[in-house]
C-alpha positions in Angstrom: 108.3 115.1 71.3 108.0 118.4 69.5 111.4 120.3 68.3 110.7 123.9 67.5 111.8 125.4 64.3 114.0 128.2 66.2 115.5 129.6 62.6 112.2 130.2 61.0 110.9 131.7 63.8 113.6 134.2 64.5 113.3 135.2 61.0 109.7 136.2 60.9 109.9 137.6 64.0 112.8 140.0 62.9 111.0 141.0 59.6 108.2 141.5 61.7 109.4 144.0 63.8 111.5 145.8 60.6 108.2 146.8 59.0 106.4 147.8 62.2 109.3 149.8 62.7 109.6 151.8 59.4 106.0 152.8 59.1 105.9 154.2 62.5 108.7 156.0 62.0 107.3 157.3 59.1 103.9 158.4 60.3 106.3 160.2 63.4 108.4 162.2 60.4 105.2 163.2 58.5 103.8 164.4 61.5 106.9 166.4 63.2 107.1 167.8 59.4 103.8 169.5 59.6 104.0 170.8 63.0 107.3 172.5 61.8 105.5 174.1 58.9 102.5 175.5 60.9 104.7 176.5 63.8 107.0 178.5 61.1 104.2 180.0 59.7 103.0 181.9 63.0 107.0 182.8 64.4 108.8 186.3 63.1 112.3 184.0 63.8 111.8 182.0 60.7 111.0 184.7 58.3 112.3 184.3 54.5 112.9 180.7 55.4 111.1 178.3 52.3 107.8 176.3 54.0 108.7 172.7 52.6 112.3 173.3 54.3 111.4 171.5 57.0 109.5 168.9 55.1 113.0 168.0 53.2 114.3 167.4 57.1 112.0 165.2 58.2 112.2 162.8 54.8 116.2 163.1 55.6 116.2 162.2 59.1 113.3 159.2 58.3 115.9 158.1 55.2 118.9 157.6 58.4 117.4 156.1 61.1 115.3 153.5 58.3 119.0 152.7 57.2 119.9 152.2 61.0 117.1 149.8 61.7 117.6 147.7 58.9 121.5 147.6 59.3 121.0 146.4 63.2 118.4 144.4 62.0 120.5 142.2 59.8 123.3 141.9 62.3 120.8 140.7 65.1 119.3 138.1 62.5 123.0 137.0 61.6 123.9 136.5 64.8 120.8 135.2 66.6 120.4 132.4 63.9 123.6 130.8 64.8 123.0 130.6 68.1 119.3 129.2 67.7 120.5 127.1 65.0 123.1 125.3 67.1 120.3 125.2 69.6 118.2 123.1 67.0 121.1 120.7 66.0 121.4 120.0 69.7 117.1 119.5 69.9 117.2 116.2 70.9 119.9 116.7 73.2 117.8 119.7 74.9 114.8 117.5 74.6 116.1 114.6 76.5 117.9 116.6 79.2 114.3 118.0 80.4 113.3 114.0 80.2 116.0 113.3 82.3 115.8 115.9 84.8 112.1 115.2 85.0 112.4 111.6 85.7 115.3 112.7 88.4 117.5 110.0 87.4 120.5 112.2 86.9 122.8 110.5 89.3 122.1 107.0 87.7 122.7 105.2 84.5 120.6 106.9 81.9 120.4 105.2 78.0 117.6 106.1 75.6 116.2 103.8 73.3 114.8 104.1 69.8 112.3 101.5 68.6 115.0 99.1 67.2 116.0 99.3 70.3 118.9 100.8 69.8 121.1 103.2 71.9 120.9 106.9 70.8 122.5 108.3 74.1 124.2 106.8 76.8 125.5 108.6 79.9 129.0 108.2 81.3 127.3 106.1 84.6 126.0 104.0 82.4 128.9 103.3 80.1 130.8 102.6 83.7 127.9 99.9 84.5 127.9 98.3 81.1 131.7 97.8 80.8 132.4 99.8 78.5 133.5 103.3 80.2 134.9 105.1 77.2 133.7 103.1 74.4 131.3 104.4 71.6 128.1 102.0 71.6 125.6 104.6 69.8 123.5 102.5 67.3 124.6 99.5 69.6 121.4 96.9 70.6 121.0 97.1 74.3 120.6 93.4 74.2 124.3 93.3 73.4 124.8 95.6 76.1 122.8 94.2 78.5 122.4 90.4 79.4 119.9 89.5 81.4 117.8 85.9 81.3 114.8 85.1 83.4 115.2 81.4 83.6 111.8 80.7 85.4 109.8 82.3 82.4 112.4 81.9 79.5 111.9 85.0 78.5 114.2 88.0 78.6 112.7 90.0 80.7 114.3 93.4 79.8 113.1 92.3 75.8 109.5 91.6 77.1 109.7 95.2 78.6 110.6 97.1 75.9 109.1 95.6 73.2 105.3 96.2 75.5 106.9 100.0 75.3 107.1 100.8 71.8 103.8 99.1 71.7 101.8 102.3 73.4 102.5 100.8 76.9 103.1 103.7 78.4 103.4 102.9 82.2 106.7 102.6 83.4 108.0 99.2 83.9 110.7 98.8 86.7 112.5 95.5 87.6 114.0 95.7 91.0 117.1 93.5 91.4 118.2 91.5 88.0 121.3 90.3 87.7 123.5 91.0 84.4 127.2 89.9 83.3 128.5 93.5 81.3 130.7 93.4 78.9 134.1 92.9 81.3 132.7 90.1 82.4 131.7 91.4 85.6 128.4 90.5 87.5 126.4 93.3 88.5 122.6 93.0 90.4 120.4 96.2 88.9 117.5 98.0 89.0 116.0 98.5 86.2 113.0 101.3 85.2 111.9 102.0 81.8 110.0 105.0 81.1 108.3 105.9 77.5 108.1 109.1 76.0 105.3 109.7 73.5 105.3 112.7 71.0 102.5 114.8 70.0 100.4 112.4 68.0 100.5 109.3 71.1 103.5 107.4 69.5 106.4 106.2 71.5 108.8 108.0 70.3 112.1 106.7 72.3 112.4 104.9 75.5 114.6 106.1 78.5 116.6 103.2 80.0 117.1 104.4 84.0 119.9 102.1 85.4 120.4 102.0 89.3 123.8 99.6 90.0 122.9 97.7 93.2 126.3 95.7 93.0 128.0 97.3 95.7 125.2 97.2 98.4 124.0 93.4 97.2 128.3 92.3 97.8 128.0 94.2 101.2 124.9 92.3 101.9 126.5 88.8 101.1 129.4 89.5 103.1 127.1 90.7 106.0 125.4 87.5 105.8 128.7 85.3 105.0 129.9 86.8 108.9 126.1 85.8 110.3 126.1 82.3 108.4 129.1 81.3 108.0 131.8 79.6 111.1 135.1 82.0 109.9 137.4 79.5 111.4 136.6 77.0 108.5 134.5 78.3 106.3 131.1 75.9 106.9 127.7 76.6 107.7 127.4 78.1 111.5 125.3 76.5 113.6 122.4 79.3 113.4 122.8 78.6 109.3 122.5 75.0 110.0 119.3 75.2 112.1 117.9 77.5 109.6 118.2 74.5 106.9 117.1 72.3 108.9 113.3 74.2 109.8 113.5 74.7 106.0 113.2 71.2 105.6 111.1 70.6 108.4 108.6 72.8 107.0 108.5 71.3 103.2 108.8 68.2 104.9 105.2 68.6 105.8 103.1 66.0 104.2 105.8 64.5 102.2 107.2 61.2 101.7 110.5 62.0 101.3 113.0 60.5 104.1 116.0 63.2 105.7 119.0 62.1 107.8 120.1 63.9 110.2 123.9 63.0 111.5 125.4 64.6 114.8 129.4 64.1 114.7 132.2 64.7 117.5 136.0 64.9 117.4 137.1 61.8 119.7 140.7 63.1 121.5 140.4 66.7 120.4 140.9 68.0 123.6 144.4 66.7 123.5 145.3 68.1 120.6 144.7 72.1 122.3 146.0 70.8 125.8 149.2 69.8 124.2 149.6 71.8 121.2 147.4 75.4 122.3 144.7 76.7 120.5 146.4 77.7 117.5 147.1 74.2 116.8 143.4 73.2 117.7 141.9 75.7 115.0 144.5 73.9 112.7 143.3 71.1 113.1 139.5 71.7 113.1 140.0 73.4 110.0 141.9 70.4 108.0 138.8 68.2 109.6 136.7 70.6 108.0 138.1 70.1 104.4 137.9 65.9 105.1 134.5 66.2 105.6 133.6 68.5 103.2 135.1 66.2 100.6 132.9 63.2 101.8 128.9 64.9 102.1 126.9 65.2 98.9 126.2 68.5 97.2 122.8 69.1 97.9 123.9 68.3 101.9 124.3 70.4 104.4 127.8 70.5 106.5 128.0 72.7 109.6 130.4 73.3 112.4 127.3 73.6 115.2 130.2 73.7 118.4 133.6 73.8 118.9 134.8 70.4 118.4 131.0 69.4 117.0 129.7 68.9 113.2 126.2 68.5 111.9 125.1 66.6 108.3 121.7 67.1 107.2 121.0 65.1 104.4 118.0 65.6 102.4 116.1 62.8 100.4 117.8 60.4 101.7 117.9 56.8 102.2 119.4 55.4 105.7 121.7 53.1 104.0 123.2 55.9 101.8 123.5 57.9 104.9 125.6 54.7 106.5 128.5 54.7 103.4 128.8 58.5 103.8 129.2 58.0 107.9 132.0 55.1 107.7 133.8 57.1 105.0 133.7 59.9 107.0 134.6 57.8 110.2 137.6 55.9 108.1 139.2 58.9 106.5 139.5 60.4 109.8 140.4 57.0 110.9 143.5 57.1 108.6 144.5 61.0 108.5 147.4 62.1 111.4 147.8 65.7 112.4 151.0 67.3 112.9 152.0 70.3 114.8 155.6 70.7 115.3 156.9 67.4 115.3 153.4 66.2 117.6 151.7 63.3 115.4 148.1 62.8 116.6 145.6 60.5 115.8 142.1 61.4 115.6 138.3 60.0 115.8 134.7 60.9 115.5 131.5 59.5 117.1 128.7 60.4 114.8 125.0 59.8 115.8 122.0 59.6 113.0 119.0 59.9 112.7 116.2 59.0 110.2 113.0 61.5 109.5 110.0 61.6 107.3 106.6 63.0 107.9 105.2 60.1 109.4 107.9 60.7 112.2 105.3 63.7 113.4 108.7 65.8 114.6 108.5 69.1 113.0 110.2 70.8 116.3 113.6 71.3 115.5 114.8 71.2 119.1 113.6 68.1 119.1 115.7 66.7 116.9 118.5 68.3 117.5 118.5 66.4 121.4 117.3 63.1 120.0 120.4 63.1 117.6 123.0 64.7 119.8 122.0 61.7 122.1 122.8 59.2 119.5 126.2 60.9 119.3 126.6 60.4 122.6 125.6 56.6 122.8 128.6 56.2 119.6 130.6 57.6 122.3 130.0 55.0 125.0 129.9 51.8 122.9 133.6 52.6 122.1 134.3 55.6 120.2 134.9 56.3 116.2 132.0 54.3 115.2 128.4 55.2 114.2 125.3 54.9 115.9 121.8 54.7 114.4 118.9 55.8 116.0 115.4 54.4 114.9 113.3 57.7 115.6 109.9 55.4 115.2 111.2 52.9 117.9 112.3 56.1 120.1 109.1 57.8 120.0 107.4 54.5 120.6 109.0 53.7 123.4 108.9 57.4 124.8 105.4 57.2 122.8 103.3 55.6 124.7 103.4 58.3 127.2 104.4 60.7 123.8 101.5 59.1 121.6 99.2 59.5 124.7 100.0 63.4 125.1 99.4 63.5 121.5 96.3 62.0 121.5 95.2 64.0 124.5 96.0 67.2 122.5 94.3 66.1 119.7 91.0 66.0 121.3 91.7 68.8 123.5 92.6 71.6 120.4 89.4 69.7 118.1 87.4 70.2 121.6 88.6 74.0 121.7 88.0 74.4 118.2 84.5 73.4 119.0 83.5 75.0 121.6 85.4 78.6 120.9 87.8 77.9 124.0 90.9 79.9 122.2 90.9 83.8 123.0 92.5 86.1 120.4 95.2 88.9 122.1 97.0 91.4 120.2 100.4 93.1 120.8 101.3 96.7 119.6 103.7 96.9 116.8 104.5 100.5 117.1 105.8 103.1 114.4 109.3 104.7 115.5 109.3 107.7 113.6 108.3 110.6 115.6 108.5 113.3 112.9 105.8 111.6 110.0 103.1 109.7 111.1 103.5 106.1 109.9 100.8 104.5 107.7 98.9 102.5 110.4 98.7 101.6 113.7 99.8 98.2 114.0 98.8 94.7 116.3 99.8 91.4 115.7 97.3 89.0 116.5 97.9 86.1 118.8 96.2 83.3 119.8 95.5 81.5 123.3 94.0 78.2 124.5 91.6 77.7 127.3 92.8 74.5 128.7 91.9 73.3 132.3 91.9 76.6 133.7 94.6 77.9 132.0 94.8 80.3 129.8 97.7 78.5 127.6 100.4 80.6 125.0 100.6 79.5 121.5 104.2 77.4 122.2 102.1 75.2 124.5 99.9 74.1 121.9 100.5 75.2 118.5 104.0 72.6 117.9 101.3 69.8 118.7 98.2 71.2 115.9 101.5 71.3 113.7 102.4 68.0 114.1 98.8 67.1 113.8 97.5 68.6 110.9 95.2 71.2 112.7 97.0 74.4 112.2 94.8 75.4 109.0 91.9 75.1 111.4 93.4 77.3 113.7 93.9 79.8 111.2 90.6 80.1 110.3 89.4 80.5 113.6 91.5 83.1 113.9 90.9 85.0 111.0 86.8 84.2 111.7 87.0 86.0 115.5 89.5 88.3 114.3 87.1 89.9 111.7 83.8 89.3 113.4 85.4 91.2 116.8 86.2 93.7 114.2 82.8 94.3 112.7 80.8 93.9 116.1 83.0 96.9 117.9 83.8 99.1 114.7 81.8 101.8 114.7 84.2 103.7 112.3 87.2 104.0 115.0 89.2 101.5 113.4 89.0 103.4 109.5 89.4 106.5 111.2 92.1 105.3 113.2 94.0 103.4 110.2 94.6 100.0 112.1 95.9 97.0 110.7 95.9 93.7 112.0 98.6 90.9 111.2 97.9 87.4 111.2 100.3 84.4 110.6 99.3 81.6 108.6 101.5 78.2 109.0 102.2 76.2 106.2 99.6 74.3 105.8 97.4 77.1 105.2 99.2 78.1 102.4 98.8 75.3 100.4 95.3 75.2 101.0 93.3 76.4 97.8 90.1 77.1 99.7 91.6 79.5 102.1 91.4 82.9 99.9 87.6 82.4 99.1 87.0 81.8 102.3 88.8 84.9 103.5 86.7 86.8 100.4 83.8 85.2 101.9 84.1 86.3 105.4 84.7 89.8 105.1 82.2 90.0 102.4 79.5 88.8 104.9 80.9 90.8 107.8 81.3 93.7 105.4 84.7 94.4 107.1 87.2 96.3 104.8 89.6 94.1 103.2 92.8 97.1 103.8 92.2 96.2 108.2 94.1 92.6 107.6 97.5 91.8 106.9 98.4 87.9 106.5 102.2 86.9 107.6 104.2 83.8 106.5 107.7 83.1 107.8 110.5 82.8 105.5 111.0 79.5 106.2 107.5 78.4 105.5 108.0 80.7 102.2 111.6 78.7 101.3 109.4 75.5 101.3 106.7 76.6 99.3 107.9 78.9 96.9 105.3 79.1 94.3 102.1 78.8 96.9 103.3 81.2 98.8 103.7 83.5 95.9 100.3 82.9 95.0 98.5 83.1 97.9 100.1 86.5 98.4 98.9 87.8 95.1 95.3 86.4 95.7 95.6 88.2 99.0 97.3 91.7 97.7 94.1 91.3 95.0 91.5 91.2 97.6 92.9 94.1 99.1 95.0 92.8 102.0 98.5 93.3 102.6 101.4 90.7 103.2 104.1 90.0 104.7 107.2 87.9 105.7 108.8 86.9 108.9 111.9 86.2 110.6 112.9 88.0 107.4 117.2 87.4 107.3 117.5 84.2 109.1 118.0 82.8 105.7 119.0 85.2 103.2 118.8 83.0 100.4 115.4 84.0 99.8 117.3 87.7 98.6 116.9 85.9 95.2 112.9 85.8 95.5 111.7 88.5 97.6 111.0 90.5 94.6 108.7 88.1 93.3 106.5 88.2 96.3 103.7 90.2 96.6 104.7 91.9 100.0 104.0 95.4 101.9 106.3 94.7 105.2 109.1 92.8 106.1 109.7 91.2 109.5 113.7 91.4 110.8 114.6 88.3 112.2 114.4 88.7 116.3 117.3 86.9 117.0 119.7 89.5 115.5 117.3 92.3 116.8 117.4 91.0 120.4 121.8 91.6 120.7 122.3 94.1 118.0 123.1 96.2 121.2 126.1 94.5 121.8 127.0 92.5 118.5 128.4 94.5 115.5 127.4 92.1 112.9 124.1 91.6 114.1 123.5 95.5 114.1 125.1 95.6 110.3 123.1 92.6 109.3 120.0 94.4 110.5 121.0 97.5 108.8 121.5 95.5 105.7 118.1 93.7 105.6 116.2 97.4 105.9 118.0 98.3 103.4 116.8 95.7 101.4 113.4 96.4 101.8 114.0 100.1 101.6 115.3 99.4 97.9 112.1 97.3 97.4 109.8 99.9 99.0 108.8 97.5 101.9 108.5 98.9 105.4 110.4 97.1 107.9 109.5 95.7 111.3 111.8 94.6 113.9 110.5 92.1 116.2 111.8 91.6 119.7 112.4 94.9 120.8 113.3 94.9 124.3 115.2 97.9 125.8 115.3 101.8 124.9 118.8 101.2 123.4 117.6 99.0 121.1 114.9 101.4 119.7 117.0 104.3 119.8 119.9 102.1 117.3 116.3 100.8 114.9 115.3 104.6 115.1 119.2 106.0 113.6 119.4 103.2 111.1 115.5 104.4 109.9 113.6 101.0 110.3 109.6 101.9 110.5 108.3 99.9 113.0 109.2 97.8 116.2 107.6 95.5 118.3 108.5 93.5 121.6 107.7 93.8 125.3 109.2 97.3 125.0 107.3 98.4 123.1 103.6 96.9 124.4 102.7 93.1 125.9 100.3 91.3 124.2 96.3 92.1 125.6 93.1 90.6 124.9 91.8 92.0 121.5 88.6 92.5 123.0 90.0 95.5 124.6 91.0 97.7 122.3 88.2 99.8 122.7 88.2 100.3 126.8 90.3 102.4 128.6 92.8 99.8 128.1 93.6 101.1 124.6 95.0 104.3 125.7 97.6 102.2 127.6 98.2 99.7 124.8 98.3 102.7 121.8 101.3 102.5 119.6 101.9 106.1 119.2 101.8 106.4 123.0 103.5 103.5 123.9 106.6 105.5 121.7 106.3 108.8 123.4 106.4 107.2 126.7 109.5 105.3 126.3 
């Protein structure tokens, strides 16, 4: 960046206007001399007066005012040089404060960065964020100041950055949530942008450093989710939390041959305990039983407090005999402990019920489970109390099976059947934009899928937990994708570009670890020449927890084709927080089930505050699903969430439609300014 030479300047400038000044001055003297002299020579006043008289005058008067100039010239060159002078020793300062305010960073942490990267200014928010608020680190390394290891690539990411800078890279990089350990030893979650600033010949000549600290909103964040996940009377896993895990495992589950034990465990003569003692004494003692079994699970298990005198174990990779010596520990520790409350002595038991699952199990509902090991619990119970009871989930479901196995069967020939013969009917439901003043990008649909069975027209939780469990949900997928872009190419005549539509379709898990999926999608719209922007896929988070790396991806290979992405039931599990920023995403799907109270529960408001936020900071638009009353759009609409979806806001309709009068009914924008 060019500094100009102010002093020089200044100087030429002045001499400049000196000489200018003194020869017209002197052609003005000369001249007022002769028109003295000839005006003299014609006027009786000015008889006997000599005729170079006035002459003499002029060259006197010239002589003073040429004296004056110069002496005001000097003083204005004395004093205008030390104030453009002290404007050139602070150049660089000058210099960078236009960078700054350009890159409007001003309220933020703001270090610049020479090409050994080395810190050549540093702003007081940024000394704050580094740790060291009144310290001197000019000619400091930032890698000193800043800490920050990418442990997937091994690389420090910050490094990689800078060092891409000084080598003519000269897009901004920007890093959306790292986390860092400053110089106090304090852990702080940032968001990084670096921005190069070239001088006059193309070479980087420093490198800003534009530091937003995130710390603050990312601790509100996990304290939101702490109150959503966590039971506050002993400090374990809710049972929301739990059931989370366990679809999470469900869905990686898929196709594995790992083995999972689930364990179901109740208090036996709890109830005596509050009768006698109150409830005080009750929560007491839950929370003592709470530490017992915390000591005895594993730590890659998952303990749970799922009721109010009711824990949950989910033990992943895990063997059914292991599972039995952490049940009888658990069952003789509580065997041997005695609470006391005020000079009351109790003894207490637990019935624990367990379970067994792999793949080959074909249970991927979670409800399921949950009833088929609750009722193992309850058969501990009957055969005598503080013991446990095993249940063989193969022998169950054969037994249950052969009507189960049957149903399953039928199912199976009925989806291939419908798959066959195009008996499943695509409908779409509104997703509509909630902000009145600015027109949102799109208008929005979800697309769903039904299944013509025997008359009926059937909804996708009849079927769709049966394709799961049979492998046939990447078929499915396909289907839907194939009807969803041919109905698009056969009735587009240019109203759905005009109209900026977007349709969102959710792909299950197996579909994302299928390679062959992405060229077939490239494929398809090739040959229906249907524009790539029209489709966005969806993946829930849980499906994304499971499959980390294919889901990333897939969503690249998508984004690259020019589709959008997203993910659903977005803050059910909070750990993915961590990874979100390594997904290739456009939208983000709130979790219903804190959408659908948020009315009436403060924490599920504040943890749907928290997760727009989130994708606010990450430049995502936010959709909250299962919108059902006025209130509830009113709160999404304060808290600045973009778009909503529910019964509310439209019911699903055949997609065919969307181009009949049935269209002005089912519209998005309309749908808004109606309610």
């Amino acid at each position: 960046m060019k500094i100009i030479n102010f002093k020089n300047k200044v100087s030429g400038e002045s001499g400049m206007i000196s000489a200018v000044t003194i020869v017209t001055l002197f052609v003005f003297s000369i001249l007022l001399a002769v028109w003295q002299i000839l005006y003299n020579q014609g006027s009786n006043l000015v008889s006997g007066v000599p005729v170079f008289l006035p002459l003499v005058q002029a060259v006197l008067l010239l002589l003073v005012i040429v004296f004056g100039v110069l002496l005001y010239n000097v003083r204005y060159k004395s004093i205008l040089s030390q104030d453009v002078m002290g404007m050139t020793d602070q150049g660089v300062q000058l210099s960078f404060s236009n960078t700054e305010n350009f890159l409007g960073a001003a309220a933020g942490g703001i270090i610049r960065l020479n090409s050994l990267f080395e810190v050549e200014y540093i702003n007081t928010a940024a000394l704050t964020i580094i740790g060291a608020k009144g310290s001197n680190v000019r000619g400091e390394s930032i890698y000193r100041l800043i800490t920050n290891y990418n442990s997937k690539s091994g690389h420090f990411i910050l490094k990689d950055a800078l060092e891409k800078q000084f080598e003519r890279e000269t897009t901004p990089s920007e890093f959306n949530e790292i986390t860092l350990l400053n110089l106090e030893g304090e852990k702080r979650y940032l968001k990084l942008k670096t921005a190069p600033v070239q001088n006059n010949n193309g070479n980087i000549d420093y490198v800003i450093l534009i530091i937003q600290d995130l710390t603050e909103e990312k601790q509100k964040m996990n304290r939101l989710y702490r109150q959503a996940s966590v039971d506050s009377l002993t400090g374990l896993k809710n049972r929301h939390s739990f059931q989370q895990s366990l679809d999470e495992l469900l869905a990686k589950a898929i196709g594995g041959t790992e083995r999972h034990v689930l364990c179901y465990m109740d208090l036996d003569h709890f109830k005596v305990v509050n009768d006698v003692c109150g409830h005080a004494a009750g929560d007491e003692l839950l929370k003592q039983i709470a530490d017992i079994f915390s000591k005895s699970v594993r730590s890659s298990d998952t303990l749970a407090r799922v009721g109010g005198d009711e824990f949950a174990i989910l033990l992943p990779q895990c063997e059914i005999e292991t599972s039995k010596r952490i049940c009888n520990r658990i069952i003789e520790d509580i065997h041997n402990y005695r609470f006391t409350w005020q000079q009351n002595s109790f003894s207490i038991g637990v019935s624990i019920g367990a379970l067994e699952f792999d793949s080959k199990c074909r249970v991927s509902d979670r409800s399921d489970l949950m009833i088929r090991v609750d009722q193992a619990c309850y058969k501990a119970k009957q055969n005598g109390r503080n013991q446990l009871y095993i249940e063989d989930l193969k022998r169950v479901l054969a037994q249950s099976g052969n009507k189960r196995a049957q149903e399953e069967e039928s199912w199976d020939q009925s989806i291939n059947q419908a798959l066959k013969d195009d008996q499943f009917v695509l409908f779409i439901q509104p997703i509509i934009c909630l902000d009145k003043t600015n027109s949102c990008d799109n208008d929005q649909y979800e697309v769903l899928v039904r299944m013509k069975h025997r008359g009926e027209l059937l909804s996708p939780g009849s079927f769709l937990p049966s394709a799961d469990r049979l492998g046939l949900m990447s078929s499915i997928d396909r289907w839907v994708v194939s009807k969803t872009v041919e109905t698009i190419a056969t009735n587009d005549k240019g109203q759905i570009k005009q109209r900026g539509n977007l349709f969102t379709i959710n792909i299950a898990a197996d579909t994302v670890l299928d390679t062959s999926f992405v060229p077939f999608v490239e494929a398809l719209l090739n040959d229906k020449k249907v524009d790539p922007a029209l489709l966005c896929f969806e993946i829930s988070e849980s499906v994304a927890l499971a499959n980390f790396a294919e889901t990333q991806k897939i969503l690249k290979q998508l984004s690259e084709l020019g589709c959008s992405g997203s993910l659903d039931d977005f803050g059910s599990g909070f750990s993915s927080l961590n990874y979100l920023r390594d997904l290739t995403l456009r939208y983000l799907k709130i979790d219903g089930s804190f959408i659908r109270n948020m009315s009436k529960n403060r924490i599920d408001a504040a943890m749907v505050e928290g997760v727009n936020k989130v994708g606010q900071v990450m430049n995502l638009q936010t959709i909250a699903e299962l919108v059902e009353n006025e209130i509830t759009v009113k709160l999404l609409q304060k808290m600045g969430v973009d778009y909503a979806q529910g019964y509310h806001c439209g019911k699903p309709f055949p997609m065919s439609h969307i181009y009949s009068h049935q269209l002005a009914n089912n519209s998005p924008q309309l749908l808004l300014d109606e309610a």
